[in-house]
C-alpha positions in Angstrom: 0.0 0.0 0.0 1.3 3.6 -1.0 1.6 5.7 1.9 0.0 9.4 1.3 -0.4 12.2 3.0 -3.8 11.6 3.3 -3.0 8.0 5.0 -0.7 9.6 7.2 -3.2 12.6 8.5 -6.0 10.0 8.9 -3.4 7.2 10.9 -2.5 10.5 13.1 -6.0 11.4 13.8 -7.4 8.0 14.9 -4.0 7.5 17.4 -4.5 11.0 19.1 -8.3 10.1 19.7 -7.3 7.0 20.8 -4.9 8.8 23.8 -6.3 10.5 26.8 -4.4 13.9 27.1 -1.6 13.5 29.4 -1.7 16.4 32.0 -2.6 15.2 35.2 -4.7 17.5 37.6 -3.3 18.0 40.9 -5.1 15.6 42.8 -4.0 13.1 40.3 -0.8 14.3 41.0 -1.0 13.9 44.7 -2.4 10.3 44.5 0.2 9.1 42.0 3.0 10.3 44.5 0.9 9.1 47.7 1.1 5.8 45.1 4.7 5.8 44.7 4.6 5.9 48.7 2.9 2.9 48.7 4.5 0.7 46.9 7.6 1.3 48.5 5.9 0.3 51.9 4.7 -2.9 49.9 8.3 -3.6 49.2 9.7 -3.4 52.2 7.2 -5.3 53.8 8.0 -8.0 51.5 11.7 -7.7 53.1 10.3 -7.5 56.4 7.1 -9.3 56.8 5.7 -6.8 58.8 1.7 -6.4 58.5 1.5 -2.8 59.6 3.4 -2.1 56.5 1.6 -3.8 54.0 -1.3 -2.0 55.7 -0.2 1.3 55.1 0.9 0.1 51.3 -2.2 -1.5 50.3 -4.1 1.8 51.5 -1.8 4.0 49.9 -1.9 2.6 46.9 -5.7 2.4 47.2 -6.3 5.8 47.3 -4.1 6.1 44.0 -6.4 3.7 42.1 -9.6 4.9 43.4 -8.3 8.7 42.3 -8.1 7.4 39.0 -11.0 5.0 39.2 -9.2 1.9 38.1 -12.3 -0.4 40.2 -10.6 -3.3 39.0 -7.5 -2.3 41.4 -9.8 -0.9 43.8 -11.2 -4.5 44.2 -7.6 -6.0 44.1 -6.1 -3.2 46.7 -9.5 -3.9 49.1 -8.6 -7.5 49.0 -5.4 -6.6 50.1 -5.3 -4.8 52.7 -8.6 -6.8 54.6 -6.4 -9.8 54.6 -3.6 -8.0 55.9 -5.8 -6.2 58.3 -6.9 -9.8 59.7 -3.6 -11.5 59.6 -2.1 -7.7 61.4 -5.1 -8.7 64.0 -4.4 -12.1 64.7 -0.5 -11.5 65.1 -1.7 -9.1 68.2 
């Protein structure tokens, strides 16, 4: 097939439809760093095993997914953090 200009313009304008504008709004912002937060406490309770930070990671990380109303994370995140909650409980 013979690429145009016309092929080109058309190929151009169905990608940029197809891509949400990138600028974030400042509460977008703030949950993507309160995130970042999160997943850093996920990591070290992996090192650790210490429930109080997987806690604090699964709910950081679910106000991050719930900012940007990912429900399929939300679900994921909840799941989390209850069975941490219980198993932070049950260590007491």
């Amino acid at each position: 097939m013979k690429k145009t200009i016309l092929n080109k313009y058309w190929r151009g304008t169905i990608l940029k439809a197809m891509v949400r504008d990138k600028r974030l709004s400042p509460i977008e912002r703030l949950g993507t760093r309160i995130g970042y937060m999160g997943v850093g406490f996920l990591i070290a309770g992996q090192w650790t095993l210490s429930p109080p930070m997987y806690v604090i990671g699964f709910s950081c990380v679910l106000i991050q997914v719930s900012i940007r109303r990912q429900w399929n994370l939300v679900a994921l995140q909840l799941n989390g953090l209850i069975a941490w909650t219980i198993h932070f409980i049950n260590s007491l």
